[in-house]
C-alpha positions as CSV (number, residue, x, y, z in Angstrom):
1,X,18.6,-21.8,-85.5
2,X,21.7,-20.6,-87.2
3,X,22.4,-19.9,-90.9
4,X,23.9,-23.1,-91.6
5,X,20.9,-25.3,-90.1
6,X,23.6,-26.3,-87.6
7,X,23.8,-25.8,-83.5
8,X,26.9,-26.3,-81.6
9,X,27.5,-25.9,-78.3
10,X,31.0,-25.6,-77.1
11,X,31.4,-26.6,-73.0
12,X,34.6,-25.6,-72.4
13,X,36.5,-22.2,-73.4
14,X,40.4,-22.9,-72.9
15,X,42.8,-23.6,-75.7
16,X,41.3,-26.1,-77.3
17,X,37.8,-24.2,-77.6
18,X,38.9,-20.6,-78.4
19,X,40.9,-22.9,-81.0
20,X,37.9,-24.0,-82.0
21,X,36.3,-20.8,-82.7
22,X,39.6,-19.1,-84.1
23,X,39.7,-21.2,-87.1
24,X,36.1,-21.8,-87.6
25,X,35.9,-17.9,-87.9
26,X,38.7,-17.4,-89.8
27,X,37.2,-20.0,-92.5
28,X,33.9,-19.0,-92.7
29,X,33.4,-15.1,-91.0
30,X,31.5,-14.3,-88.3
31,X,29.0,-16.9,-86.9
32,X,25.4,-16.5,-87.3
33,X,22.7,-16.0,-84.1
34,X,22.2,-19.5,-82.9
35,X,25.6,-21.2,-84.6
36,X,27.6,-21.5,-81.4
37,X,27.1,-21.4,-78.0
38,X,29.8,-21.1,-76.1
39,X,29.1,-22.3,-71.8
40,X,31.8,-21.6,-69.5
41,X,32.7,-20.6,-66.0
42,X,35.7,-18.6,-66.2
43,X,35.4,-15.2,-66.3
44,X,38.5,-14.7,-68.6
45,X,41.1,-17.2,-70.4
46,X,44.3,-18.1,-68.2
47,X,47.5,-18.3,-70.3
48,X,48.7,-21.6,-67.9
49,X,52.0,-22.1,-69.7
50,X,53.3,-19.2,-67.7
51,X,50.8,-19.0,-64.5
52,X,54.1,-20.1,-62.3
53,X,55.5,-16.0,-63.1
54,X,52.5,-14.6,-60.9
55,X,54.3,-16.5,-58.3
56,X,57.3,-14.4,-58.6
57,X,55.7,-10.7,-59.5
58,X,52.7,-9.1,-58.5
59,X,52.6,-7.6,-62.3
60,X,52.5,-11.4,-64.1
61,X,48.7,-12.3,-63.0
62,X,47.6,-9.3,-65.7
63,X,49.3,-10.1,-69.0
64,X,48.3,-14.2,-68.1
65,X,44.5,-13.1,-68.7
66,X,42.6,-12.6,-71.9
67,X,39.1,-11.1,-71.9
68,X,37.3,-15.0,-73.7
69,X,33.8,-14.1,-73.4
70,X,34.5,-10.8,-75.1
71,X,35.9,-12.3,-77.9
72,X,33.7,-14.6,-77.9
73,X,30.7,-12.1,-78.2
74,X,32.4,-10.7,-80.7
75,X,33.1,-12.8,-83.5
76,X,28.8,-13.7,-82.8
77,X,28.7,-16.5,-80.4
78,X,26.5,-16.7,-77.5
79,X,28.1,-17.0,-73.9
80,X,26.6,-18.6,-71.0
81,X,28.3,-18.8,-67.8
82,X,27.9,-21.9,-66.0
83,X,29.2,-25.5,-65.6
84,X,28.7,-28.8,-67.4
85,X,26.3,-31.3,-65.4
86,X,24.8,-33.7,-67.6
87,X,24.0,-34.5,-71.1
88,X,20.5,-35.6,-72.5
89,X,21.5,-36.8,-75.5
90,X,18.0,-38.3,-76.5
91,X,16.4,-34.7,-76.4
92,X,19.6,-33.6,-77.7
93,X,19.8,-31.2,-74.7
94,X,23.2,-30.1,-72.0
95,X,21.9,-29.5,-68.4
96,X,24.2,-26.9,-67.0
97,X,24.6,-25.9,-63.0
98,X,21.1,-24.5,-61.5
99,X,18.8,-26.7,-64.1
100,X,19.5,-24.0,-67.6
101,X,19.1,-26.5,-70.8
102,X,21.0,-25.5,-73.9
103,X,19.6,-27.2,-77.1
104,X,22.7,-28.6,-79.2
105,X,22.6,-30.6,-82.7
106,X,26.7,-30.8,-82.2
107,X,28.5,-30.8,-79.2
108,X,32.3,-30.5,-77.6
109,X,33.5,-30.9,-74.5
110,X,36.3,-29.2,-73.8
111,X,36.1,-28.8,-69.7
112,X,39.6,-29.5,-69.0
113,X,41.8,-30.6,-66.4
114,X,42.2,-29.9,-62.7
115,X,45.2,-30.4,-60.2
116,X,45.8,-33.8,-59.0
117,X,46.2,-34.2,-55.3
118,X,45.4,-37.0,-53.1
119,X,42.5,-37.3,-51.0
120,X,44.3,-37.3,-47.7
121,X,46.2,-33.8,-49.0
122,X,43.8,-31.8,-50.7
123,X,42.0,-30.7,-47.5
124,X,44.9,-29.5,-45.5
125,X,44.9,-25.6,-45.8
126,X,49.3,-25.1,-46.5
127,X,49.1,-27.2,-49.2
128,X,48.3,-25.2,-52.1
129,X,48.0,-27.1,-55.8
130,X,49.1,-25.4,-58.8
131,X,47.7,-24.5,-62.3
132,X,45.5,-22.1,-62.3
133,X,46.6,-18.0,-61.5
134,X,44.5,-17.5,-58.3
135,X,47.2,-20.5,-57.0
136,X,50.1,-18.4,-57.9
137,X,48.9,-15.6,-56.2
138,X,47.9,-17.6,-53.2
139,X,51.2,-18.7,-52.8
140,X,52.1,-15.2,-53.4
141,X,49.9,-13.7,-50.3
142,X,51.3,-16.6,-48.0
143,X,54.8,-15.6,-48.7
144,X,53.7,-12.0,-48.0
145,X,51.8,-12.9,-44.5
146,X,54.9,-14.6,-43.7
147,X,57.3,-11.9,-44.5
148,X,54.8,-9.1,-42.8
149,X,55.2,-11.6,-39.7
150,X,59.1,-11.4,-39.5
151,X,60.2,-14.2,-41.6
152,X,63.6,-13.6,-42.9
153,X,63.7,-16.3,-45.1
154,X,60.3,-18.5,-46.6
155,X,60.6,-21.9,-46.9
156,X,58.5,-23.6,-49.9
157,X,58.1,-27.8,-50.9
158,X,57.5,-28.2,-54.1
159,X,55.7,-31.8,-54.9
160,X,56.2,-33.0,-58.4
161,X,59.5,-33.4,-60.7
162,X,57.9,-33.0,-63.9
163,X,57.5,-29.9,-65.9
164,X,55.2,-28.1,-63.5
165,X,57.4,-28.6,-60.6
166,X,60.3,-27.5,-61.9
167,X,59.1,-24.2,-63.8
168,X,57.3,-23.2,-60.0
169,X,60.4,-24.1,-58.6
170,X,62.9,-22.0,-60.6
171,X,60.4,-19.1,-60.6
172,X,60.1,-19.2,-56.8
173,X,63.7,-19.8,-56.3
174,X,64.2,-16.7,-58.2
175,X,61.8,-14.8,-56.6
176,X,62.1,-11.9,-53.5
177,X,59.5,-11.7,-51.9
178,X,59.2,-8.3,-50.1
179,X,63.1,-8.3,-50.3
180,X,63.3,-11.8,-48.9
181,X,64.5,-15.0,-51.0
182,X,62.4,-17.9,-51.4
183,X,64.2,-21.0,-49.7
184,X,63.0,-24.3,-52.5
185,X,62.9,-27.4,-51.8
186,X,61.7,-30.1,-55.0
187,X,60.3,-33.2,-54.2
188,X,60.6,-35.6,-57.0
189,X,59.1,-39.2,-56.8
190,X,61.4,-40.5,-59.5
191,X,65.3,-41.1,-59.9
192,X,65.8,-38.1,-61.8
193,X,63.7,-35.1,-62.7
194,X,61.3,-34.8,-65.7
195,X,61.8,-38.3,-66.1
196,X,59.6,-38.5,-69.3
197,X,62.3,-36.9,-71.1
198,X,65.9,-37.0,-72.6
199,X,68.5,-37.6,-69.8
200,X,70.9,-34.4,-71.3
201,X,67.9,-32.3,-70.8
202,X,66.9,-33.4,-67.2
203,X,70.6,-32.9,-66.6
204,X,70.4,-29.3,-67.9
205,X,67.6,-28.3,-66.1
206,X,68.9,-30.0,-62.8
207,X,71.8,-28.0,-62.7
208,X,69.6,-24.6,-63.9
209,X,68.1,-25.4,-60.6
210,X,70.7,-25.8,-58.5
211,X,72.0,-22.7,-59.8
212,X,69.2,-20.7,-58.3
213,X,69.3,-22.3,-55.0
214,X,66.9,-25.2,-55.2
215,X,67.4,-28.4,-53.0
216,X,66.8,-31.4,-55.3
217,X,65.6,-34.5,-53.5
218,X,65.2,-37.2,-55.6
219,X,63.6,-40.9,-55.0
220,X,61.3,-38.4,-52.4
221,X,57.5,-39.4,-52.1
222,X,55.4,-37.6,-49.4
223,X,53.9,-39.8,-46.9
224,X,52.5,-37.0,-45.0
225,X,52.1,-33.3,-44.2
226,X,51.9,-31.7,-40.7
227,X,51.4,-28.3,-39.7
228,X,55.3,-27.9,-39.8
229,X,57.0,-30.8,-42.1
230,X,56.7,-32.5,-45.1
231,X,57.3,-36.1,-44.0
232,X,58.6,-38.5,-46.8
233,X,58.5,-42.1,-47.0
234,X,60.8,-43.4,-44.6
235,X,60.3,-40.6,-42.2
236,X,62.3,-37.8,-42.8
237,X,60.6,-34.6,-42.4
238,X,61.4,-31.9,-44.4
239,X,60.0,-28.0,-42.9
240,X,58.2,-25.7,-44.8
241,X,56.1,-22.7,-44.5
242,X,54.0,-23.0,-48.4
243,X,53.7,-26.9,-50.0
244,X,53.4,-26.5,-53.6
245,X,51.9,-29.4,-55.3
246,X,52.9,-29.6,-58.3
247,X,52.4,-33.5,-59.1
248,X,50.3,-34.2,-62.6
249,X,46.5,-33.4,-63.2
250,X,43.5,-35.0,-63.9
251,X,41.0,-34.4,-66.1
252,X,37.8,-31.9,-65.1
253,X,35.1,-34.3,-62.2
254,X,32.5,-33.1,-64.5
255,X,34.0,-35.7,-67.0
256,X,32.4,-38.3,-64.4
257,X,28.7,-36.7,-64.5
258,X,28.2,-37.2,-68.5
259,X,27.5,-40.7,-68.9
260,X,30.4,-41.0,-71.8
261,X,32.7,-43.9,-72.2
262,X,36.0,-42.6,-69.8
263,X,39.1,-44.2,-69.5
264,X,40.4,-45.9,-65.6
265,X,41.6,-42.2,-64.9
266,X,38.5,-40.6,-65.8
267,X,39.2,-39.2,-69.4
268,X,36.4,-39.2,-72.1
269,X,37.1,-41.7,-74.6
270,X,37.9,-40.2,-78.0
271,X,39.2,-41.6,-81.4
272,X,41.2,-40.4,-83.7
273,X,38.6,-37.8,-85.4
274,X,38.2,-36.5,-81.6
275,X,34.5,-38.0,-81.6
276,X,33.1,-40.0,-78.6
277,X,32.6,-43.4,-79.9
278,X,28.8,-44.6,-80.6
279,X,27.3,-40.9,-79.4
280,X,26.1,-38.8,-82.4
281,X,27.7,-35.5,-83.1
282,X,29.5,-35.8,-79.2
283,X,33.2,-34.4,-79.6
284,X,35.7,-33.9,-76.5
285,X,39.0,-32.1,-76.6
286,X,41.7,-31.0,-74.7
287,X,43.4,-32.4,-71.4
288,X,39.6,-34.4,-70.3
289,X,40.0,-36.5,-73.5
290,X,42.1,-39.5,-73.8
291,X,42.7,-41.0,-78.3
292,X,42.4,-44.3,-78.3
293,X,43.3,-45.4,-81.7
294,X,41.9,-48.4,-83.8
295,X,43.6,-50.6,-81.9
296,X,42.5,-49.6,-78.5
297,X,45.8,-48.0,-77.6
298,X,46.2,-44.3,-75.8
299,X,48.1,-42.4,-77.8
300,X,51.1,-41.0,-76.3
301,X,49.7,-37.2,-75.5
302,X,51.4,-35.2,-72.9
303,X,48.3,-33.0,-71.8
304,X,49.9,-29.6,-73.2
305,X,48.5,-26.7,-74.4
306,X,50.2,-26.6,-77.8
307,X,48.7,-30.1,-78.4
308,X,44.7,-29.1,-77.3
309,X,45.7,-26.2,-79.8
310,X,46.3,-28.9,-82.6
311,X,43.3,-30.3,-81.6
312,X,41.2,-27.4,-82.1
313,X,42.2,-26.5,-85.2
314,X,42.0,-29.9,-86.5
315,X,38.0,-29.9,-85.3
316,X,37.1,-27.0,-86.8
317,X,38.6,-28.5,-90.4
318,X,36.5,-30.6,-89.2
319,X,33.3,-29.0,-89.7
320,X,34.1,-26.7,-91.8
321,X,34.4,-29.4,-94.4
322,X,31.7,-30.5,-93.7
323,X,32.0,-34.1,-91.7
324,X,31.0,-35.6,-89.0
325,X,32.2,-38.6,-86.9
326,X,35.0,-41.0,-88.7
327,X,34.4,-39.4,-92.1
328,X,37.4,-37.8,-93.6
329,X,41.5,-37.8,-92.3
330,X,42.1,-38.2,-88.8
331,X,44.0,-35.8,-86.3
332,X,48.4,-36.4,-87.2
333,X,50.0,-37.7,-84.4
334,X,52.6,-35.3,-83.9
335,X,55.4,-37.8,-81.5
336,X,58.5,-34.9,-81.7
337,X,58.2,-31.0,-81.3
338,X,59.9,-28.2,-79.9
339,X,58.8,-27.3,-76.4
340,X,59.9,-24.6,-73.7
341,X,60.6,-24.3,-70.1
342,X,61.2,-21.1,-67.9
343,X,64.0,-21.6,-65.7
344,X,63.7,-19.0,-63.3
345,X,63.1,-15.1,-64.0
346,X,66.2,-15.0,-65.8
347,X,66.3,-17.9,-67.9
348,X,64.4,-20.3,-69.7
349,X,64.9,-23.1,-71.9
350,X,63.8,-24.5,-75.7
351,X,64.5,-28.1,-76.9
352,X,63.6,-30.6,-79.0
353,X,64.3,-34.3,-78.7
354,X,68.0,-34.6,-76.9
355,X,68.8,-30.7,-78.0
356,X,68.5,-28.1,-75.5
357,X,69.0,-24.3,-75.6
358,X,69.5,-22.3,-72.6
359,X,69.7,-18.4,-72.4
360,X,67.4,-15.6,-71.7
361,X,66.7,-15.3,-75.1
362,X,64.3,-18.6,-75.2
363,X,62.6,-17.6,-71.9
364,X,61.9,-13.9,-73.9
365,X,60.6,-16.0,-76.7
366,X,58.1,-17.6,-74.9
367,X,56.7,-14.6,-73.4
368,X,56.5,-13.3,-77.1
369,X,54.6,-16.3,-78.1
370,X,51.9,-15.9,-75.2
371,X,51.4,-12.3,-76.3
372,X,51.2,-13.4,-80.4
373,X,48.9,-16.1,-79.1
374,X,46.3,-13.2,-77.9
375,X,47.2,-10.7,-80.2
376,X,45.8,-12.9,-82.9
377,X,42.0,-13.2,-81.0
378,X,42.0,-9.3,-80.6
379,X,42.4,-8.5,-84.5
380,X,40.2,-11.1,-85.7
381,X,37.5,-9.9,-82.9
382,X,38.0,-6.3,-84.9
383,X,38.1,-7.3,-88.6
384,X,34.9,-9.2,-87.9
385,X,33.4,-7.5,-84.8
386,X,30.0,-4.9,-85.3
C-alpha cells in the first residue's frame, strides 16, 4: 500500500504515461513503495516523431531510445514487463500475459496504437508497416541485402499521403544506402497530400518532395501487392523492391480484450476528464482513447505525440489535486498549434495554421526538442533518485 492509501497502475509507458509520472513526480517527489506500478512490454521508450531517420542512418536508431524502465525505477515506481489482457474490475485486479495479477485502486491505460494495414496486406513479407524503430531498420537491412546483391538503384512504395508517408518518404529519398540512392515512389489515396491540412502547406511539402526525387501519385489506392508490383486500382502496377506502409494507425488489439466501452474503430471511450464512462477510477490516454464530449461528439484529436503529452500532464493534475472521475476542469481542447515535419535529411519544416517555415533550421529544432524531451526524465531521475 503506498503512502497516500492510493494504488495505481499505469498499462502503458509511452508519452502519455512517462507524462504521467513526470508531472506527478515533479508535484509531489518521489513515489512511495506500492504508489505506481508501471506494466509494459517495451524494453526502452521510442521517440516515434523521428523513427523515419533510422531509415536513412545506421546512427539514428540510438539517440530515438530512452532507457523508461530505468527512469521509471528511479523516481520509485515498480516495473513489470508484460502485456495488458483483461481487467477484473470487480476484484479491482489487471490480468497481464502468462496469468500475473496486479492489484490496482486507480488505473490508466495507455497501450497505444499500432500500424494500420489491411488484412489481405499485413501477411505478405515485402510489405513492411511503419512506426516503430525496429521497422526503420528493417527497411534499412532490405535496402542493404538488396545493395550487397548488385542493385544499383532500390526501389521503395510508400503507402499513405499523410504525415507519416511523407516524412519516410523524404528521409528515404534522401537517403544512400551503401552509396546507392533510394528510388521513392508515394502513394497517396487522396487528391492531394496531407489532405487534413492547409492547401499552401501540402503545396510546400509536395514540392520539398519533388525536390528530392520522389514520384508523387496522387488519387493512387493499392488494389494489390505481388512479389514484383504494387498494383493500384485500375491496374497499373507500379515495381518495387521495399513497400512502406505508411497509411494511419489503429489503436493497440488489446483495447478489444478489456471489456470497456470502444468506439466503431476500436478506441476506448473517454470523456473529457480522460475517465472511462461508468467504470470507477478506469482512465485511458493516448492514441487507444477516443473524447467524446457531452454531446457524444469525437473531438477532433490527431493521434500525436504532443497531444498524449497534454494529456498526461493534465491526468496527473488530476490526481494530484485530488479528484477523481468528472470532478473538477476538464482537459482544454487545444484546435491550433505549431507542429513539425522533416523533409528529408536536410530539411524540415514548422507551421502553424496556413504558415509554413522551411529551412534546415526547423528540422535542427526538432531534433533539439527530442533531446530536451529526455534530458528532462534524466535530471529529475537524479534530483530524486537513491
Amino acid at each position: 500500500m503506498s503512502a497516500t492509501g492510493v494504488r495505481t497502475v499505469l498499462a502503458g509507458c509511452s508519452f502519455a504515461g512517462l507524462e504521467l509520472i513526470y508531472r506527478l513526480v515533479r508535484r509531489n517527489g518521489r513515489f512511495a513503495p506500492g504508489e505506481m506500478t508501471v506494466i509494459d512490454p517495451l524494453e526502452a521508450h521510442q521517440y516515434i516523431p523521428l523513427a523515419h531517420e533510422a531509415a536513412g542512418s545506421e546512427r539514428g536508431a540510438a539517440k530515438l531510445l530512452f532507457d523508461a524502465p530505468a527512469f521509471c525505477e528511479a523516481v520509485g515506481a515498480t516495473v513489470v514487463r508484460g502485456s495488458l489482457e483483461r481487467i477484473d474490475e470487480e476484484r479491482r485486479v489487471v490480468v497481464l500475459d502468462g496469468g500475473r495479477e496486479v492489484e490496482y485502486d486507480r488505473l490508466v491505460i495507455a497501450v497505444g496504437s499500432v500500424p494500420d494495414v489491411p488484412e489481405q496486406f499485413a501477411k505478405a513479407t515485402n510489405v513492411i508497416p511503419v512506426k516503430f524503430l525496429d521497422s526503420a531498420q528493417a527497411i534499412r537491412r532490405r535496402l542493404h541485402v538488396l545493395r550487397v546483391g548488385g542493385a544499383s538503384v532500390q526501389r521503395v512504395v510508400v503507402v499513405g499521403g499523410g504525415l507519416t508517408g511523407v516524412e519516410w518518404s523524404a528521409e528515404l529519398a534522401a537517403a544512400r544506402v551503401d552509396g546507392s540512392r533510394v528510388a521513392t515512389t508515394l502513394l497517396c489515396a487522396n487528391v492531394r497530400i496531407l489532405p487534413t491540412f492547409p492547401i499552401s502547406i501540402a503545396r510546400s511539402a509536395a514540392r520539398a518532395l519533388r525536390s528530392l526525387g520522389v514520384e508523387i501519385l496522387l488519387s493512387s489506392r493499392v488494389a494489390a501487392v505481388n512479389a514484383e508490383h504494387v498494383v493500384l486500382q485500375g491496374g497499373i502496377g507500379i515495381p518495387f523492391d521495399v513497400v512502406v506502409w505508411a497509411s494511419g494507425v489503429r489503436p493497440n488489439p488489446a483495447t478489444a480484450t478489456l471489456g470497456l466501452p470502444l468506439t466503431e474503430d476500436g478506441h476506448i471511450v473517454v470523456n473529457t476528464h480522460l475517465a472511462v464512462e461508468g467504470r470507477k477510477d478506469i482512465y485511458a490516454v493516448g492514441d487507444c482513447s477516443r473524447i467524446m464530449d457531452a454531446r457524444g461528439k469525437a473531438w477532433p484529436t490527431m493521434e500525436r505525440a504532443i497531444e498524449a503529452i497534454w494529456e498526461g500532464a493534465y491526468l496527473a493534475r488530476h490526481f494530484a489535486d485530488g479528484r477523481s472521475g468528472d470532478e473538477g476542469p476538464p482537459l482544454r481542447l487545444r484546435r491550433d498549434f505549431f507542429y513539425g515535419i522533416s523533409l528529408g535529411r536536410r530539411r524540415g519544416a514548422v507551421f502553424y495554421r496556413s504558415f509554413i517555415h522551411v529551412s534546415r533550421a526547423a528540422l535542427i529544432f526538432r531534433r533539439f526538442l527530442r533531446w530536451a524531451y529526455y534530458a528532462r526524465f534524466r535530471l529529475l531521475a537524479r534530483k530524486v533518485g537513491v
